[in-house]
N, C-alpha and C positions, 0 to 999 in steps of 0.2 A: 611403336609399330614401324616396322621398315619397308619402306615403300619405293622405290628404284624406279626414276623416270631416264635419269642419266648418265652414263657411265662416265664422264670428261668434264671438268671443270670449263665449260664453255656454251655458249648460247645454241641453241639449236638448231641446226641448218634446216629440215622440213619445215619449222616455223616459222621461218625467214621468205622458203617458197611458196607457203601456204599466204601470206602477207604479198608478194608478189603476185601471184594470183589474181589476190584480192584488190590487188591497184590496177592491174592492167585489165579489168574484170569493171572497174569503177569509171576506166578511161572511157570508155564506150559513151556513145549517145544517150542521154536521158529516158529516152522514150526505150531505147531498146537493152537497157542492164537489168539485172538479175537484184540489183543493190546498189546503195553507192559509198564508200569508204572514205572518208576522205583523210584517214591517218595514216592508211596502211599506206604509201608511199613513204610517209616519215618515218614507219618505224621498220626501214629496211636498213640493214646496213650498205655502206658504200659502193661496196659491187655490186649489190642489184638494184641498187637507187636507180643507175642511169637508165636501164631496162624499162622500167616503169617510166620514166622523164618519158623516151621515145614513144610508147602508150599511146602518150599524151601528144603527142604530134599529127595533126589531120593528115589523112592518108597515108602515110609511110607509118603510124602506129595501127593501122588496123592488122598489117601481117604478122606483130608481134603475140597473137595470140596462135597463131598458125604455124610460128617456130615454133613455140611452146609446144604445140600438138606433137610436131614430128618427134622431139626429143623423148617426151613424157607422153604416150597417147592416154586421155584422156582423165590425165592426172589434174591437169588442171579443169578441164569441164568438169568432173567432179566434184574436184575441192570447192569450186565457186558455187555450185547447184546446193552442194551439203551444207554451204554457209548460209543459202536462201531459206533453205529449212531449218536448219537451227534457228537462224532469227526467229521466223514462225512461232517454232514452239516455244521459245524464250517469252516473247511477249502474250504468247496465251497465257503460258503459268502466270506471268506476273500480274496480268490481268484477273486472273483467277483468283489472284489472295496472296501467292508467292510474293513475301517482302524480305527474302533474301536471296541474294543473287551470288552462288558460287562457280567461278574458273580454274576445275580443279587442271595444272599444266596448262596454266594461260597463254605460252608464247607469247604472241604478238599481237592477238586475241584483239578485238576493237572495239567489243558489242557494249561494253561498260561506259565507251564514251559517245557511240553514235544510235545507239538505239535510243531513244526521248524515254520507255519505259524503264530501261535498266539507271536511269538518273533517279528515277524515285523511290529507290532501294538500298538496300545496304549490297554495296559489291565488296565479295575476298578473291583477289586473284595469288592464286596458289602456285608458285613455281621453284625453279631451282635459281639460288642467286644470281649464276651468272647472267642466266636471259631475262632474269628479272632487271640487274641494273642496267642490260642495253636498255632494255626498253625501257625505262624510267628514266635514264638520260639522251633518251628523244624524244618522249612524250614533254620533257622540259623544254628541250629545245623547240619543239614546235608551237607549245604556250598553250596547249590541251591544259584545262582543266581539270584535277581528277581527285579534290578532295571529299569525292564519296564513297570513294575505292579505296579499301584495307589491301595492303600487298603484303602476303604472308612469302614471306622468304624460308624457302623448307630446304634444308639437307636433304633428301630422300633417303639417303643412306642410315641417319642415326637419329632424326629428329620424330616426336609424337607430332604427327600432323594434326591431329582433332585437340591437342594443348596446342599447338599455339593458333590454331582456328578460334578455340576461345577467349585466351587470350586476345586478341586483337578484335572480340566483341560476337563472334560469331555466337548466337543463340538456339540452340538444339530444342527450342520448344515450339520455334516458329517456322513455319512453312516455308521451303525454301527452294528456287532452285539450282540447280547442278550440272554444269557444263563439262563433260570429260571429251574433248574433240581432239584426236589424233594423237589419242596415248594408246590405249588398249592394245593396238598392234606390235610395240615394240617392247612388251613385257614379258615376264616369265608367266609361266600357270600361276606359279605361285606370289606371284607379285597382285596380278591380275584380283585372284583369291581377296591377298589383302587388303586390297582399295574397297572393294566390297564390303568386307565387314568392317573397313573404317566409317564407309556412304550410312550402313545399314547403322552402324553407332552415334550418329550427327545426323543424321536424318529423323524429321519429325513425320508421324503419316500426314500420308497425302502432297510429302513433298515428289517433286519430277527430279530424274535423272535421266539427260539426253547422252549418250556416245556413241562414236563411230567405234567400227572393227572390221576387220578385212574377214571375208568368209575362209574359214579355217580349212575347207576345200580346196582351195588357191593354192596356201600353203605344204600339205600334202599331195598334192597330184591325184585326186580321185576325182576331181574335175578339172576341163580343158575351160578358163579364161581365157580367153584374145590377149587382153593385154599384160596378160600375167610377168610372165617373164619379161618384159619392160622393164614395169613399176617394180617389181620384185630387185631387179638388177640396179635401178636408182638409188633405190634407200640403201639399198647394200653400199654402194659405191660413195656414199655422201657418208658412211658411217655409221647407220643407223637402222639396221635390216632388220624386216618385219621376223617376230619370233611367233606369235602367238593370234591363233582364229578361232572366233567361235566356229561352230556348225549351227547353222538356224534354226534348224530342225529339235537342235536340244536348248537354243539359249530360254526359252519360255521355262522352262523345268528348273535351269539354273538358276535364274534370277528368283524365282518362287523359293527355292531352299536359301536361299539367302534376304527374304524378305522383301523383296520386291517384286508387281506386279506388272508383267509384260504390256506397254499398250499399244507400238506399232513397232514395226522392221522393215525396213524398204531399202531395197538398193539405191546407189544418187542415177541408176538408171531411170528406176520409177522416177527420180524424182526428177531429173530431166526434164521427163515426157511430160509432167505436167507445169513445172515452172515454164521450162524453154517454150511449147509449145504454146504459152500463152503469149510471147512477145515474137511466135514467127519465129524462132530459131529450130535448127535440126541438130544443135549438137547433143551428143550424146555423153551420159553421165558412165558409169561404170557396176556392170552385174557383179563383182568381187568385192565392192567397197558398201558398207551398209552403216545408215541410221537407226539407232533404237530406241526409244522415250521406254520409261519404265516409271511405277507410282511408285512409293513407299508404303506399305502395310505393317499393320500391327501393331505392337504398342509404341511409346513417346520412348527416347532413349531417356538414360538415366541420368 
């Protein structure tokens, strides 16, 4: 199956900022974070390390989240809100029974090492090599633990991802779940298509798949976003421009012909309003970027 997260031999710049995010997101006071990371600093590369260092600095780091805004509006309130919810639903599934834990395009991904549930599971973090060995030689250097995490090193271009998922132990008989955060948008249809019927082939019922996706709206102009044309012009300019949206309206129908049963959709605006709002913040997530958990139905794969 061919599967296309990368087009370049090299680690991923949104992964990198998505991990930024998630440190300067981490610096904040105890009482008032969303989370607390404390890898994602290490597993930046060198020019955004010092960014996060500053973070870290009483008073002169708190405006470091407020540059951030201007450049990116609310890319990163977002990204950090979407990361609050992902946890969530991570540790429900695996509370639930889920004893396999996949990161399908792990990035810089951290949940394998700081979540306490994700340690009592089998983790596969699935990526392309090159950002697989940044991040494996900084997670050394830092002295993270992580012999419980399989790292499946995938070509996207020409490798069977669901062989070498098994090879490396991955068990399609057991419940599991599936982390897709911050792929789906810069795929083709037909890429998209195929990750699906890879999930829908390695998925056993009753396994969860959580991913983001940009509202496919955004993308064609049939609705006006705020911050559209920002973020739109970021990812473009970092390399990496968003190709592909659902339409909300139809993802519930899609996921059903493909064996999966829709269970929530929220913008990281909704989800803002309810994480931020509980620690007294006003910032706001984003109505074009969305969450979506989905079960597995039907029969056991073969």
């Amino acid at each position: 199956m061919i599967i296309h997260f990368m087009k370049d031999d090299h680690e991923s710049s949104t992964a990198a900022y998505m991990a930024l995010f998630r440190a300067v997101e981490s610096a904040r006071p105890e009482e008032g974070r969303l989370f607390s990371d404390p890898l994602a600093a290490s597993l930046l590369p060198t020019s955004l390390r010092l960014v996060a260092e500053i973070a870290q600095v009483p008073a002169i780091g708190r405006v470091v989240p407020a540059i951030l805004d201007v450049g990116w509006p609310r890319t990163r309130s977002s990204g950090v809100v979407r990361t609050r919810l992902i946890d969530a639903m991570v540790e429900e599934a695996i509370m639930d029974g889920a004893a396999q834990f996949v990161l399908l395009g792990a990035g810089f991904d951290s949940r394998a090492y700081r979540l306490e549930s994700a340690r009592r599971v089998k983790v596969f973090e699935v990526d392309h090599p090159s950002t697989q060995r940044a991040k494996l030689g900084r997670l050394e250097a830092s002295g993270e633990s992580f012999d419980h995490v399989r790292f499946v090193g995938v070509n996207f271009e020409v490798d069977d991802v669901a062989r070498r998922l098994e090879d490396a132990g991955f068990d399609k008989r057991v419940r599991s779940m599936v982390v897709w955060e911050g792929v789906v948008s810069y795929l083709s249809p037909q890429a998209v298509d195929d990750n699906f019927a890879l999930l829908a082939g390695i998925c056993s019922p009753g396994s969860r798949l959580v991913f983001t996706y940009v509202d496919g709206r955004a993308l064609d102009g049939s609705v006006h976003f705020k911050e559209a044309t920002r973020w739109k012009g970021w990812v473009r300019l970092n390399g990496e421009p968003f190709v592909f949206g659902f339409r909300p309206d139809d993802l519930e129908a899609y996921l059903s012909e493909r064996g999966f049963h829709l269970d929530s959709d929220c913008t990281t605006a909704e989800a803002a309003r309810r994480f931020n709002a509980e620690l007294g913040r006003a910032e706001l997530g984003s109505e074009l970027y969305r969450v979506a958990e989905a079960t597995k139905v039907g029969p056991c794969p073969e």
